[in-house]
N, C-alpha and C positions, 0 to 999 in steps of 0.2 A: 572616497575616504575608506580606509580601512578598519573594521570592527574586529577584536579579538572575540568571538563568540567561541565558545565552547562546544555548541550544536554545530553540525553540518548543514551548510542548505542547500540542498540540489534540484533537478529538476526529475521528473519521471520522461520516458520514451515519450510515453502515450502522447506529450504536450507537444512531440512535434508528430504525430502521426496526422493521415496518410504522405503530409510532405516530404518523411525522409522512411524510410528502410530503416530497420532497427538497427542494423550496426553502423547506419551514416546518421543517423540518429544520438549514439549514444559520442562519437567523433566530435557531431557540432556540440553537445552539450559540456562538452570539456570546454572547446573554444570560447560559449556564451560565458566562463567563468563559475560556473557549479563546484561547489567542495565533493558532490557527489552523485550517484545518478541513479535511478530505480530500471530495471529494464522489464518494458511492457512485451514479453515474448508472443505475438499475434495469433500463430498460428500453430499446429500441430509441429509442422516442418520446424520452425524454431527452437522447439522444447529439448531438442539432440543435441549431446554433445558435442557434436561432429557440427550444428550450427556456434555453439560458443566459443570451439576454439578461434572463429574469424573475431570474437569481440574481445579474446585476452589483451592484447595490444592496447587496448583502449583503455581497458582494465587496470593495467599496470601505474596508468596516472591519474585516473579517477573513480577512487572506490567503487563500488557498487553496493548499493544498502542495501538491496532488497529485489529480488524477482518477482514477476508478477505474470498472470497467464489470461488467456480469453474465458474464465471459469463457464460458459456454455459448453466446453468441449469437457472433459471430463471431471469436475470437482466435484457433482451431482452423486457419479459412480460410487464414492467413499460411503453414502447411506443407504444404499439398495441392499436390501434383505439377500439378495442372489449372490455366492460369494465371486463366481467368475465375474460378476458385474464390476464387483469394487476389487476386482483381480485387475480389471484392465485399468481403473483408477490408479493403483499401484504401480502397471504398467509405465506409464507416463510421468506420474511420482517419479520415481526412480530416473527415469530421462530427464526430470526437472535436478533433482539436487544435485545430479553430476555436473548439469551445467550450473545448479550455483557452486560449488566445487571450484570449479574452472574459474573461473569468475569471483573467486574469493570474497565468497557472499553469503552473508549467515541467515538473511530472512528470507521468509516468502509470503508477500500476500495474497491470502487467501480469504473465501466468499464463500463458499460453501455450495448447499443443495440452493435452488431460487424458490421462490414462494410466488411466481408470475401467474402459474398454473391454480393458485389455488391452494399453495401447502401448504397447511395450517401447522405440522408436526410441531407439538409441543410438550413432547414427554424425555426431559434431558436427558434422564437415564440411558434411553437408546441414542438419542443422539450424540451423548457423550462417547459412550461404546462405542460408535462407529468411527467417532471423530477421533478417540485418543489411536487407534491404530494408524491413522495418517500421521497425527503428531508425533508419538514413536516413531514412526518410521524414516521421518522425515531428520526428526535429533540422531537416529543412525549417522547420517550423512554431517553430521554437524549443524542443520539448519534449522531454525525456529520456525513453526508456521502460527504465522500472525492474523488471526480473524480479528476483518474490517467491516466495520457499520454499514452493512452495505441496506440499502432500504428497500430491495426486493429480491435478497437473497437470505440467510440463515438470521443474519446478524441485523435483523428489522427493524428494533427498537430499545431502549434502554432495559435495562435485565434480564436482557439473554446471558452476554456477558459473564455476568458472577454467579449464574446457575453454572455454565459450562467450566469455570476457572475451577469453581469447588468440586468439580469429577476429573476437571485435569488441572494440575498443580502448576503444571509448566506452558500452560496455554497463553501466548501474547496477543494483545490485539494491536490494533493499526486507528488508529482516529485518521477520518473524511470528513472535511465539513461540511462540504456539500452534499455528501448525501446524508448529514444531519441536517440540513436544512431542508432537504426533500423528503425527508420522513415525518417534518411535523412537528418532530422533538427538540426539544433545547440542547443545543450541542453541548452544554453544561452538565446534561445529566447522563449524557454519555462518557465526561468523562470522568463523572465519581464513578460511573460503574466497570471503567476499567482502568479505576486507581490503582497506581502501584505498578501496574504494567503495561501498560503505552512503550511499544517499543520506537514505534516513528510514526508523524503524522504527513498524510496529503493535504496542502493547502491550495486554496482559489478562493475569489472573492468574488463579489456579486454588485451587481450595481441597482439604480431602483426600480428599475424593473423586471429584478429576477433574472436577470441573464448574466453567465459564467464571465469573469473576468479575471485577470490575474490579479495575484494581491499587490495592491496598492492603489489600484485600480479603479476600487467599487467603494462600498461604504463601509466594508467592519474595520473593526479595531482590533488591529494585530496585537498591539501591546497589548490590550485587556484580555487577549488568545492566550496569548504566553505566556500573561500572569496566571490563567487559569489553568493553563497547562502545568507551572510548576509547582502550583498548589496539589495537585494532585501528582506530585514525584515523578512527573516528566523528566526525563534529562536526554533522552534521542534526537535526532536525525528529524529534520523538515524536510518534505520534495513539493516540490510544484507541481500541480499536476492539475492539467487543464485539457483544453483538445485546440486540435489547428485553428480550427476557427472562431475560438476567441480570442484572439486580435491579430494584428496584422502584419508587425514587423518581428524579427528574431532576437533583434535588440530591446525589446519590450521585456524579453525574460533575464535580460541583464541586468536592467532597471529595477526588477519586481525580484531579483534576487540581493539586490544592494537595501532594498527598502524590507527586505524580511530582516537580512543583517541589524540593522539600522534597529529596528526593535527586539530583536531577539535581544541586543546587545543592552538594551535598558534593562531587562529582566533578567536574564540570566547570566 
């Protein structure tokens, strides 16, 4: 059946990673039927424009919403007190928006410094400082960078969020459910706290024993998702986004993209 949704619903790379190569990757996700696709760029090698121009083609007939990077390699760089440090952050930046550029793509999700080690850093003032230079930098280029709930990197828990919004005006975030549900916190109260500006969300579902599945899959309730979602003035872009090995066929992301439709389309 066909839904007239208004939102996009696509899939992210990642969900077919390690089984495809990012640009045979983003090829099959046109074919599984996606309105659109997130590209999970792997690797340093990746971040060059000199790798995006092989995914323009691909690009041409299905959007791309949003880029996305291994944030162990350089995200970290943007808060380090040393300026060469968050020089070479910038470094890479700048390799990233050309290829969303290329790739006629306005977001980027981003994660920030990680807190695995221990970072406690909770003084927003610095963190905002460091973080509004990436964001500048990055609207140079045309691109939003979008910080996402991540639950062991910057973005850890409800009310980071609207401390950081209120030292950057233009700062987006990216709603995860899943790692709202690995932090603890009610995915609910992440999204008052980044009311108003939810640019696109990552979706997967869960089954009862905790383990990733695609939506439609597991037990939550999408419709109650996406009514929550546009109570708090959602109007973006869904991806799916999972990893290879939860589940098993490539047509499962067919299904679980007909079944997001299917409720989106009650709600919005």
């Amino acid at each position: 059946m066909c839904y007239n949704v208004c939102m996009q619903i696509g899939i992210s790379t990642a969900s077919l990673f390690p089984r495809y190569a990012t640009e045979d990757a983003l090829t099959q996700i046109r074919r599984l039927g996606a309105d659109c696709a997130e590209v999970f760029f792997s690797t340093f090698y990746e971040y060059r424009p000199e790798f995006s121009k092989t995914l323009t083609e691909s690009a041409k007939t299905l959007p791309v919403n949003s880029v996305h990077v291994n944030s162990v390699n350089f995200e970290g760089n943007f808060f380090n007190p040393t300026r060469r440090v968050r020089g070479d952050g910038m470094y890479w930046l700048d390799q990233l928006c050309r290829s969303a550029q290329l790739l006629g793509c306005k977001n980027y999700t981003f994660h920030g410094f990680h807190r695995i080690a221990g970072n406690g850093e909770e003084n927003f003032d610095r963190i905002a400082g460091y973080l509004s230079e990436a964001v500048n930098f990055a609207h140079s280029y045309g691109v939003s960078l979008c910080l996402e709930n991540v639950f062991w990197s910057l973005y850890n828990r409800p009310g980071i969020f609207c401390e950081l919004k209120k030292r950057i005006p233009s700062l987006q975030g990216v709603f995860d459910i899943k790692q709202a549900r690995r932090s603890h916190y009610p995915y609910q109260a992440y999204l008052r706290d980044m009311s108003g500006s939810i640019a696109y969300v990552h979706l997967s579902d869960v089954d009862e024993n905790g383990n990733i599945r695609l939506p439609g899959e597991g037990i939550y309730d999408f419709s109650e998702i996406f009514k929550a979602l546009k109570d708090e003035g959602f109007g973006g872009n869904a991806l799916i986004e999972v990893y290879g090995g939860n589940f098993e066929q490539e047509q499962q992301l067919t299904r679980s993209l007909e079944y997001l439709r299917e409720q989106a389309y009650k709600i919005f």
